[in-house]
C-alpha positions as CSV (number, residue, x, y, z in Angstrom):
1,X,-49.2,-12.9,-10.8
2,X,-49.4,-14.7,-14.4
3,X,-46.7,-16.3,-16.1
4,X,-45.8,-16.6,-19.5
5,X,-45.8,-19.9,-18.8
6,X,-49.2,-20.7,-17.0
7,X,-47.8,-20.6,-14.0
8,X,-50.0,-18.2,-11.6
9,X,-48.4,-17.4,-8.2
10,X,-50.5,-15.5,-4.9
11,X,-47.9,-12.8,-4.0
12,X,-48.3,-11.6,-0.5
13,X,-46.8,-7.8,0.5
14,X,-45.2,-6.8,3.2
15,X,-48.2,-3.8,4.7
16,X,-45.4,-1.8,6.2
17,X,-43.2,-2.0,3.2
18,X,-45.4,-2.8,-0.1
19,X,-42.4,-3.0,-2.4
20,X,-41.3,-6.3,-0.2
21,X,-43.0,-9.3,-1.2
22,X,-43.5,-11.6,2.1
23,X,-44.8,-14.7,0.5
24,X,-45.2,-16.1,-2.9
25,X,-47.9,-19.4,-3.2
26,X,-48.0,-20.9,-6.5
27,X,-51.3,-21.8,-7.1
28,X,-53.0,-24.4,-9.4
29,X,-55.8,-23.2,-12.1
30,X,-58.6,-24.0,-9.8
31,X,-57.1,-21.9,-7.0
32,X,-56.5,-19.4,-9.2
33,X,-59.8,-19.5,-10.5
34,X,-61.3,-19.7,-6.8
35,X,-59.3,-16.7,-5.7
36,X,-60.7,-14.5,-8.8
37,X,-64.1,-15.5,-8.0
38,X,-63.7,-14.2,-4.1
39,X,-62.6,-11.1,-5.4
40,X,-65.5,-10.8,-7.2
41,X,-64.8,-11.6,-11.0
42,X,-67.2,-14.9,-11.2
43,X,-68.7,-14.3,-14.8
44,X,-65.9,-12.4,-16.5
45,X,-63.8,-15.4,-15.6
46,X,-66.6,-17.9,-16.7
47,X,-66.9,-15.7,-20.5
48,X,-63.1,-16.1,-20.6
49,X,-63.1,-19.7,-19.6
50,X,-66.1,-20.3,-22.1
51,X,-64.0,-18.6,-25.0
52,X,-60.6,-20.3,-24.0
53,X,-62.3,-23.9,-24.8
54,X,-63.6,-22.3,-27.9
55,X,-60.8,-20.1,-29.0
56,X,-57.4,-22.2,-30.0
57,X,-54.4,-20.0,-28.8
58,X,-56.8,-17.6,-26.9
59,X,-55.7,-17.1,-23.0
60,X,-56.0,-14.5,-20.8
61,X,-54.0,-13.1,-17.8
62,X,-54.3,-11.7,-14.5
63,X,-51.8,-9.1,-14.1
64,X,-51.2,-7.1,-10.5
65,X,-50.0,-3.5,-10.7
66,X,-48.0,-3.1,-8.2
67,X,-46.7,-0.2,-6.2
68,X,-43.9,0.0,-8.2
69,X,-45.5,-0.2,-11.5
70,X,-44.4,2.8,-13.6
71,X,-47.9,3.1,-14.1
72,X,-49.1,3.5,-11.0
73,X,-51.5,6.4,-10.9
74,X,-51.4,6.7,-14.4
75,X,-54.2,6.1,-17.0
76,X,-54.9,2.8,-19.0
77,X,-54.7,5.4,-22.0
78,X,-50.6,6.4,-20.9
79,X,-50.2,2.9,-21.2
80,X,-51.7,2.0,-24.9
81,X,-51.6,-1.5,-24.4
82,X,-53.7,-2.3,-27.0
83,X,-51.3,-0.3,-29.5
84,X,-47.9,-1.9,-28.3
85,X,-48.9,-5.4,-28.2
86,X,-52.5,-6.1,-29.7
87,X,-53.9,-7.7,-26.0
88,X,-56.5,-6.3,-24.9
89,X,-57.3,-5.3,-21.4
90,X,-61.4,-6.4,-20.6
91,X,-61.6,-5.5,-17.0
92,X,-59.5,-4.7,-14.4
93,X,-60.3,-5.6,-10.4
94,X,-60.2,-2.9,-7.5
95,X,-61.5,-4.0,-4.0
96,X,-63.3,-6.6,-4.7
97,X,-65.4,-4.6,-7.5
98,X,-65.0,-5.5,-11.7
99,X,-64.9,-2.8,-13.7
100,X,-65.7,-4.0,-17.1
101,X,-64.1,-2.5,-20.5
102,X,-62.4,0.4,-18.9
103,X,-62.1,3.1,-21.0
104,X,-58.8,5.7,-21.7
105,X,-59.2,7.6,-19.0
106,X,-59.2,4.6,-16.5
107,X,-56.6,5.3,-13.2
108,X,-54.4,2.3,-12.3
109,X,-53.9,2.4,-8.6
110,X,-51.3,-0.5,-7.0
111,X,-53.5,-3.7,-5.8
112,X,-55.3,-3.7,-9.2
113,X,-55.5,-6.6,-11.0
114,X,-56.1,-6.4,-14.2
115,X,-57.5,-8.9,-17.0
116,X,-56.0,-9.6,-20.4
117,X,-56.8,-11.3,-23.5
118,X,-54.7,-11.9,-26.5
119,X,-52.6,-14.9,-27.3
120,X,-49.2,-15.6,-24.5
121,X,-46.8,-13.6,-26.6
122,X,-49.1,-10.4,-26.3
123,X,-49.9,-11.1,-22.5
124,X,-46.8,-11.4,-21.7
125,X,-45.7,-8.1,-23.0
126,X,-48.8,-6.4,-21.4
127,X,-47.4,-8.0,-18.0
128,X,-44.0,-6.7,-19.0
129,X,-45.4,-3.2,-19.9
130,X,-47.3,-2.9,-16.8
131,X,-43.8,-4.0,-14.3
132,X,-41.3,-2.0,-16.5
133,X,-43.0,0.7,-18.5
C-alpha cells in the first residue's frame, strides 16, 4: 500500500478471511522497489523512476485493490479516474504479469496492484477512489 506521505507498507491477508489484514511491514523505497520488480514490473518502475528524477512534483503510486474495493470486479472505465482526479493509471499488476495502459474496459479483480502517476494530491485521491468509491 502507498501513502500520501511516501510511506509504502507490505500488507499481508488473512487466506481464510481476505478482508483481515495479518501483517503490515513498512518497507523502505528500495524494498519497495525490490518487491515490484519480483512481481514483475522491472521497466515500468525503471520509466517511472527515470521520469521522477526528471519530472519536479511527478510521483507515482502503487495502489492494491482489495477485496473490499467497491470496485472490485468492476471496470477501470466505472471508475474514471482519470476524470475525478487528473492521475493517470499506466499499468496495473495481476499475478505477476504487467498489463500496460489498460484501456476502459479493463476488470479490476482484488490482489491487483495498480500503478499511478500524477502529482501526491491526485494519487492520493485515486488511492481514496479505489478503497471508498
Amino acid at each position: 500500500m502507498s501513502h500520501r506521505s511516501g510511506r509504502r507498507d507490505l500488507i499481508i491477508y488473512d487466506r481464510d478471511d481476505p478482508d483481515r489484514a495479518c501483517e503490515s511491514v513498512q518497507l523502505t523505497d528500495e524494498e519497495a522497489d525490490a518487491l515490484v520488480e519480483l512481481l514483475g514490473a522491472p521497466r515500468i518502475v525503471q520509466r517511472l523512476n527515470a521520469l521522477h528524477r526528471e519530472v519536479e512534483g511527478l510521483v507515482s503510486v502503487q495502489i492494491p485493490v482489495t477485496p473490499s474495493s467497491p470496485y472490485e470486479g468492476r471496470t477501470l472505465g466505472d471508475a474514471r479516474i482519470r476524470t475525478r482526479t487528473g492521475a493517470s493509471v499506466v499499468a496495473v499488476v495481476r499475478g505477476g504479469q504487467v498489463h500496460a495502459s489498460p484501456t476502459p474496459d479493463f476488470v479490476f479483480r482484488a490482489g491487483d496492484v495498480v500503478v499511478v502517476v500524477g502529482d501526491a494530491e491526485n494519487t492520493g485521491a485515486v488511492a481514496d477512489i479505489l478503497a471508498d468509491g
